[in-house]
Structures are given as structure tokens and as C-alpha cells.
Residue, then its C-alpha position, 0 to 999 in steps of 0.5 A: x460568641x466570639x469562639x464560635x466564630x472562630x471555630x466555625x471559621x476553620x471548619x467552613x474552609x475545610x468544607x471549601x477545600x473539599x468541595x474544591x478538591x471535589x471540584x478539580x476532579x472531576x474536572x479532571x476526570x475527563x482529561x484522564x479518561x480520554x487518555x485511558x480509554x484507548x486500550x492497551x493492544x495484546x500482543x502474541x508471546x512471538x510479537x512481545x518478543x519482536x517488539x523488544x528487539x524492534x526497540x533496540x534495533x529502533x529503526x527500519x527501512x521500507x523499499x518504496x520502489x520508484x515512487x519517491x516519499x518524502x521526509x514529511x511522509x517518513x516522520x508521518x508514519x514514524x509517529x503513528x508507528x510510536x503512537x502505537x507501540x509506545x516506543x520510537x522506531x525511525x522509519x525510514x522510506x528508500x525509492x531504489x527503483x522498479x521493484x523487478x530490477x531491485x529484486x534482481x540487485x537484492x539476488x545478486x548482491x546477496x550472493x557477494x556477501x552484501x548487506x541489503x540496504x532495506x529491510x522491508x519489501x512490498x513485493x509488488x504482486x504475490x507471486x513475487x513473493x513467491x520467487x523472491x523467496x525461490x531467489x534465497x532473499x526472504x527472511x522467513x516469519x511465522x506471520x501467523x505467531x505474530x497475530x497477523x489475522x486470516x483476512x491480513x495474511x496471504x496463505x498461499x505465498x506465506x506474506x501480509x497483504x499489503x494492497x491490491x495491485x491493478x491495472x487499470x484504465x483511466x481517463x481525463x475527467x476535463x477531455x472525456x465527455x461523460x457520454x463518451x466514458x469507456x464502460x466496456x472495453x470495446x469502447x475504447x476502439x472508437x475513433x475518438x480514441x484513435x492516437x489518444x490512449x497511451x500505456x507503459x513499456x511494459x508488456x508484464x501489465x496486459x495479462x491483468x486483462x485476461x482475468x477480466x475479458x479471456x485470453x483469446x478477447x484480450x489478445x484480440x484487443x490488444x491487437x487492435x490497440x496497437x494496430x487500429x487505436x496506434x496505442x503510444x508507448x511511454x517509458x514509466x507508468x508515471x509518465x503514463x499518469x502526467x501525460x493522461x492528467x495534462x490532456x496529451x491523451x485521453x486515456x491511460x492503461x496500467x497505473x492506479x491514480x486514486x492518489x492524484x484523484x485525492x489531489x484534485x488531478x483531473x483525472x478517474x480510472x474508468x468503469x470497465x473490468x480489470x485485473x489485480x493481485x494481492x501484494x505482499x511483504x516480506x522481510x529481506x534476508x540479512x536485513x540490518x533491522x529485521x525485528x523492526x521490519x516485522x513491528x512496520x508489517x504487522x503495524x501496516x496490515x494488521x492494525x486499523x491504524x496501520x492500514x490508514x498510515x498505509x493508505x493516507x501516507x503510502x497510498x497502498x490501495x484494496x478494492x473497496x467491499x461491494x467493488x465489481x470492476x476489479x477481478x481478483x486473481x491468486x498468485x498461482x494463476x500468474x505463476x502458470x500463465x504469466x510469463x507465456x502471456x508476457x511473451x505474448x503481449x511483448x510481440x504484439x507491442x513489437x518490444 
């Protein structure tokens, strides 16, 4: 009797052994599952190649123009960028800025013999794109090698798309009743607005509303605006953005402010049509990190969590599918039109 006591005794541990092992795994199948279930992404044989290089460069710098990003919003976008390469890449976000004046700096110093200081640009609309490559400061990729898809890509300057840059109106939610809210441009030639509407130095951003209203309309209100509605005249655009949201004006004409909107700023882009052009980016000619610079652009424009870093953390905006108010024109029309028109609007505002 006392054997089989013995004997049963081992052969009932086993059992609890397994049972328990059978126990842990499963309860670990969870665990590992969760860990597997992103899959791996397929790289091109051009991006395979890149991503080696971009490891050993294990840096890059993105020109941010003048909007300053901070080191929170750097290391932000640095972890979502290893997250998805599976490798450490630093980024690094360089405020140097208007883009135009950059671009010319990057020219000139390019023809001494000097380094670039960053490596990625966004060209702030695509025709820049276009004569930044004409300026000999694009390092040219095959975009298309790499895996950028067609809805990614603009073709018609050779770049990722990047944002969609606009010029709209905006308004102060708290001082603009909702009756009084411009839902068409003659709107704004109320006298409620005479002495209340302000907008940058900027001659460059009034051809945006040509797309929208017609060259011969558009001069006409803009005419207008200087003349009867003594439209104000501000140095930046992100004067024009903090003099709308603190109440000094009404109503703002230039600069996008989804970003403050998500803020809680008082303040909204109103419904009325406007202009915008598709942005590209580019790698800078001698970039110190160009390998790198490809991995942040193909990451930025071309992955889902990419374009939600780009959005969240670098706040480049698209219209959303179904937006009406936005008239989207390719960087032809403003390579034709658009230094005529600048020339134009900057003798209207008498600049």
C-alpha cells in the first residue's frame, strides 16, 4: 500500500507540473502576441539599402522654418521614428528662419563651398521645390525606388507631399458673433470689420485667392481691403495669429491655426474658399545625414505613423476628403502666375 503511495505521489506532481506549465502559456500567449501582431514593414531593395546608411549616419536635421519646435517634440518624433525602423535615429528640428530667405542662405553658401546645416527641407509650397532644384540645392532621390506610393508623391516637381499650404481667413470665436461669421468674401467688406482685419507683409499670400474667387475679383477685394476695410499690416504671420486670438482684431488673412484651435485658442478659419499648394520635401544637396533624411521623409509621408507624427507633432496639416473650401492648385499655375501677381498685390498694399 505504502508503494502505491509513493508512486502515486510523483506521478501527481508531474501532472501539476504540466498542467501549470500549460497554464503559464497561455497565459503568456497574450503577451506575445500583442508583440508579434504589428508586422514587420517590406522595405524596397533601394529603401533596404537607405536604411542601412541611415543607421550608421544615426542622425538628421529637419528645417522647421521659423516655427520653433522644442526638444520634447524632437525626442517625440525620434521615438516614433525607432519604433518604426527598429533602430536609433536622432532627430533633430532646426528653426532658421522664413523658408525663402533660408533657401537663398542655402544658395549662397553652396556656392562657397559650405556645409548645409540640415539635411531635410519642406519646401513650403511645391513650386519651391521646383526652383530649389533650378538653384543646384536638391539632392535628387528616386522617391519612387524607395516606396513613396502615388498618393504620397508629387510628380509633377519630383517630391514627397508633405502638407497642403493655405491661406486662409480666420476669426475670433469670442468677438465674432455667429451671425456675423464671413461665409463669403464680400462679407468681410462690412463695416463691422472696417479697421479689424489684419494680415502679414506679405504681398507672396493674395495670389492664394485667385484659385478661389478670379484674378480680376480678387484685385478688386483686395483693393478694397486696403482702401475701405484699412486692412492693417503686421510683420509675420504669427503676429497675425496672436493679435486675432487676443481680440485686437477680428479677423486674420494668411496663416493656418488648426494648431492653436487644438489649443483651445479662441479662434477658427472661416468657411470661405481659399487657395493651397501641395508641399514638398527635399533632401539639401551635401546634406551631412542624406540617408537619414530619406528614412524621416519616406517615414513622414508615406507610413500611417508617420503622417500622425507629422501631424500631432509637426502640425503639417492636408484638407480633410469631402473639404470644399480649399481650392487645390498644382505648382505650375504659381510658377506662371505667380510672380506677376506678387508684383501686383505688392502695389496694392503700397510695399
Amino acid at each position: 500500500m505504502s508503494s502505491l503511495i509513493l508512486v502515486s505521489r510523483p506521478i501527481r506532481l508531474a501532472r501539476l507540473l504540466f498542467f501549470a506549465s500549460l497554464a503559464l502559456t497561455a497565459f503568456q500567449l497574450p503577451a506575445y502576441g500583442q508583440t508579434q501582431r504589428k508586422a514587420e514593414p517590406k522595405f524596397t531593395p533601394a529603401m533596404q539599402k537607405v536604411v542601412g546608411q541611415a543607421k550608421t549616419e544615426g542622425r538628421v536635421v529637419l528645417f522647421t522654418a521659423s516655427t520653433k519646435r522644442t526638444a520634447d517634440e524632437a525626442a517625440r518624433l525620434s521615438q516614433a521614428l525607432q519604433a518604426y525602423f527598429g533602430m536609433p535615429v536622432k532627430v533633430d528640428l532646426a528653426s532658421l528662419g522664413g523658408t525663402v530667405k533660408f533657401v537663398s542662405r542655402l544658395r549662397e553658401e553652396a556656392r562657397a563651398g559650405i556645409k548645409p546645416p540640415v539635411d531635410l527641407l519642406c519646401c513650403m509650397n511645391s513650386y519651391q521645390v521646383v526652383w530649389s532644384r533650378q538653384d543646384g540645392i536638391v539632392h535628387d532621390v528616386d522617391w519612387k525606388a524607395l516606396g513613396v506610393p502615388a498618393s504620397a508623391y508629387l510628380s509633377d516637381v519630383d517630391a514627397p507631399l508633405i502638407e497642403v499650404n493655405t491661406r486662409p481667413f480666420i476669426y475670433n470665436t469670442k468677438l465674432v458673433k455667429e451671425a456675423d461669421i464671413p461665409r463669403k468674401h464680400e462679407d468681410l467688406l462690412h463695416p463691422r470689420f472696417k479697421g479689424r482685419i489684419v494680415a502679414p507683409a506679405s504681398p507672396s499670400i493674395f495670389p492664394f485667392l485667385v484659385p478661389a474667387m478670379g484674378e480680376e475679383a480678387t484685385v478688386n477685394f483686395v483693393k478694397r481691403l486696403v482702401e475701405e476695410q484699412k486692412l492693417v499690416l503686421v510683420p509675420t504671420f504669427a503676429d497675425t495669429r496672436q493679435r486675432v486670438t487676443n481680440g485686437e482684431f477680428l479677423v486674420g488673412y494668411g496663416s493656418d491655426v488648426s494648431d492653436l484651435t487644438k489649443k483651445g485658442a479662441p479662434i477658427a478659419t472661416a468657411p470661405l474658399k481659399h487657395g493651397g499648394v501641395p508641399a514638398g520635401l527635399v533632401v539639401v544637396k551635401n546634406a551631412p545625414h542624406p540617408a537619414a533624411a530619406q528614412l524621416l521623409a519616406y517615414f513622414l509621408t508615406s507610413t500611417p505613423e508617420g503622417e500622425k507624427a507629422a501631424e500631432e507633432i509637426l502640425e503639417y496639416n492636408k484638407p480633410k476628403p469631402g473639404q470644399t473650401d480649399v481650392v487645390i492648385v498644382d505648382a505650375q499655375w504659381f510658377i506662371q502666375h505667380g510672380k506677376r501677381l506678387t508684383d501686383l498685390f505688392k502695389n496694392i498694399l503700397k510695399l
